[in-house]
C-alpha positions, 0 to 999 in steps of 0.5 A: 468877365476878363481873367486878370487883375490889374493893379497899380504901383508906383513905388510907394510902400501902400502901392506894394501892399495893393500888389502883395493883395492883388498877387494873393487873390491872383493865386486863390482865384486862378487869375493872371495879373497886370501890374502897371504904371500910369505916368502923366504925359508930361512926365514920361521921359527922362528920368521919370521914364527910368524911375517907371521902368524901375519901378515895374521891374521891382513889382515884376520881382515881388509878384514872382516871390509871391505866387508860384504859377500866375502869370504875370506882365508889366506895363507902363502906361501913359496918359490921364492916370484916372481914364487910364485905369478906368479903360483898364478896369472895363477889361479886367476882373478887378483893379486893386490901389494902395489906398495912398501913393507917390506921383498920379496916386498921391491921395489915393482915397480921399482924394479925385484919383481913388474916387474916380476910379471907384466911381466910374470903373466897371466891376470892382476896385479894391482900395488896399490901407493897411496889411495886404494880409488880414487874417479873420477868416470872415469877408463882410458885404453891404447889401441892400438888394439893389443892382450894384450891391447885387454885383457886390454880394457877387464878388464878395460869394467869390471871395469868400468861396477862393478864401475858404471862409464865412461871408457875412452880410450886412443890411444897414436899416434906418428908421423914417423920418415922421412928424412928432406930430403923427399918432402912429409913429411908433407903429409906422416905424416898426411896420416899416422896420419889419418888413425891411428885415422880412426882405433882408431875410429873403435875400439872404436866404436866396443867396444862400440857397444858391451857395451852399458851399458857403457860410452865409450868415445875415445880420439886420442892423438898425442904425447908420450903414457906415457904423454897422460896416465900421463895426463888422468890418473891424474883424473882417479880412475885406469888405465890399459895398456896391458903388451905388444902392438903395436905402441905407447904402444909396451913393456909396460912392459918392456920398458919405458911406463911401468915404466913411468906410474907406477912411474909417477901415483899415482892411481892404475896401472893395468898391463894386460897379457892375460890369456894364460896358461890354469888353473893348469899349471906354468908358467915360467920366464927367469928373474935372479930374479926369480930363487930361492934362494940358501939354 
C-alpha cells in the first residue's frame, strides 16, 4: 500500500476539517500527504485557475502548522472530479473529503460525488462531518467477516494501534425472517442466533490473537446494523465499515446502512474497498455521474 494520503479541498469550511483529519493521521501514521484540487475541465482557467491556485496554497499552510515533519505536496487536478480521486485512490493509503463542499464537492455524501468515490476507489475513504478532532478514545468497525469488512477490520487495527486506543468491534445480527406458521420458529431463530454469535467470537478472537498489542473488544447486537453503528459510533472517534458484506452489512455502500451511518454520525466515517487494482491501473466506474463532462 502506497505511503500518502490524499485528501481533497476546495475551499470549504468542511473541506478544512477533512485536511486537518488527513494531516493528524499523516502524523500518527508516518505518512506523506497530498492535498489536491479537482477542477471540471470547463472551469479550469481564468479566475477559477486563480481561486485553485489559492486555495491550495492556503491548505499547503494549514498542513504546515499542523504536523511537524510530513511531507507535504499540492496539486491541481483536471477533469471528472469523481475519476479523478478514484485514480488517485488506487495509489494512495487512503483519500479523506469534507463530507459537504463548494464546486465538484458540493453534497459530498448524499450526493454522486461521495458515493462514487466510496463506491468504487480501491481502500478506504474517509468522509470527515463534523470536528477533524474527536476525543473518546475508542475506534468502531462493522464486521462480518466478509472480504471487505476484512479490509475494514484492517484499516481500523491501523488506526487504533497509531491512536493508542481500544478498537471496538461491532457485528450487527438480524433475525430471519420465518412463516408465523412454522412450529420451530422460536427455536430456528435462537439455533441460527447462536451460532451467529459463535462465529462473531471467533473472529474476534483471531484478530485479537494476531494484535496483542491492542484492546479488542467484540460486541453481538441483535437488531438493524445502522442503529448498533449509530449507537457505538456515538462515542467513537471513528468508524469504519467495509464498502461491501455480508449479512447485516450487505451493500454498505450502496444500500441503506451506508447512507444510514454517514447521514446519522457526525464522527469521521471511513468507507474501506479492498485495495484490488495493483498500483498504476484506473479503475472505472459505470455511475452516470462519472462520465466527464461535455466540452
Amino acid at each position: 500500500m502506497a505511503g500518502h494520503i490524499v485528501v481533497g479541498v476546495d475551499g470549504s469550511t468542511p473541506a478544512t476539517a477533512a485536511l486537518e483529519w488527513a494531516a493528524a493521521d499523516a502524523q500518527r501514521r508516518g505518512l506523506s500527504l497530498r492535498v489536491v484540487h479537482v477542477c471540471e475541465q470547463s472551469s479550469c482557467g481564468g479566475e477559477a485557475a486563480e481561486y485553485c491556485a489559492r486555495t491550495l496554497a492556503a491548505a499547503a499552510e494549514r498542513a504546515r502548522e499542523l504536523t511537524r515533519d510530513v511531507v507535504a505536496s499540492t496539486d491541481r487536478l483536471a477533469g471528472n472530479v469523481i475519476e479523478t480521486l478514484i485514480e488517485e485512490a488506487a495509489v494512495a493509503d487512503s483519500v479523506v473529503l469534507g463530507g459537504r463542499g463548494l464546486g465538484g464537492f458540493a453534497g459530498l455524501v448524499v450526493g454522486s460525488v461521495g458515493l462514487g468515490v466510496a463506491g468504487h476507489a480501491a481502500g478506504p475513504v474517509v468522509i470527515v462531518r463534523g470536528p477533524s478532532v474527536v476525543q473518546h478514545d475508542q475506534v468502531v468497525v462493522g464486521y462480518d467477516g466478509s472480504a471487505h469488512s476484512e479490509a475494514a477490520m484492517q484499516y481500523a487495527v491501523d488506526q487504533a494501534r497509531a491512536r493508542e486506543v481500544r478498537l471496538r468491534v461491532v457485528y450487527a445480527w438480524q433475525a430471519p425472517i420465518y412463516s408465523p406458521y412454522a412450529v420451530a420458529h422460536q427455536h430456528l431463530v435462537q439455533a441460527v442466533y447462536e451460532e451467529e454469535i459463535r462465529a462473531a467470537d471467533e473472529h474476534v478472537t483471531r484478530w485479537r490473537e494476531k494484535n496483542p498489542d491492542i484492546r479488542i473488544t467484540g460486541e453481538q447486537v441483535a437488531g438493524h446494523p445502522v442503529n448498533a453503528l449509530t449507537k457505538a459510533g456515538g462515542t467513537a472517534d471513528l468508524v469504519v465499515v467495509g464498502s461491501r458484506g455480508l449479512g447485516g452489512f450487505a451493500s454498505a455502500v450502496f444500500g441503506s446502512v451506508s447512507h444510514g451511518v454517514l447521514h446519522h454520525l457526525a464522527c469521521p466515517v471511513a468507507v474501506v474497498r479492498p485495495h484490488e487494482p495493483p498500483p498504476g491501473t484506473r479503475p472505472r466506474c459505470s455511475s452516470a455521474a462519472c462520465r466527464p463532462p461535455a466540452c
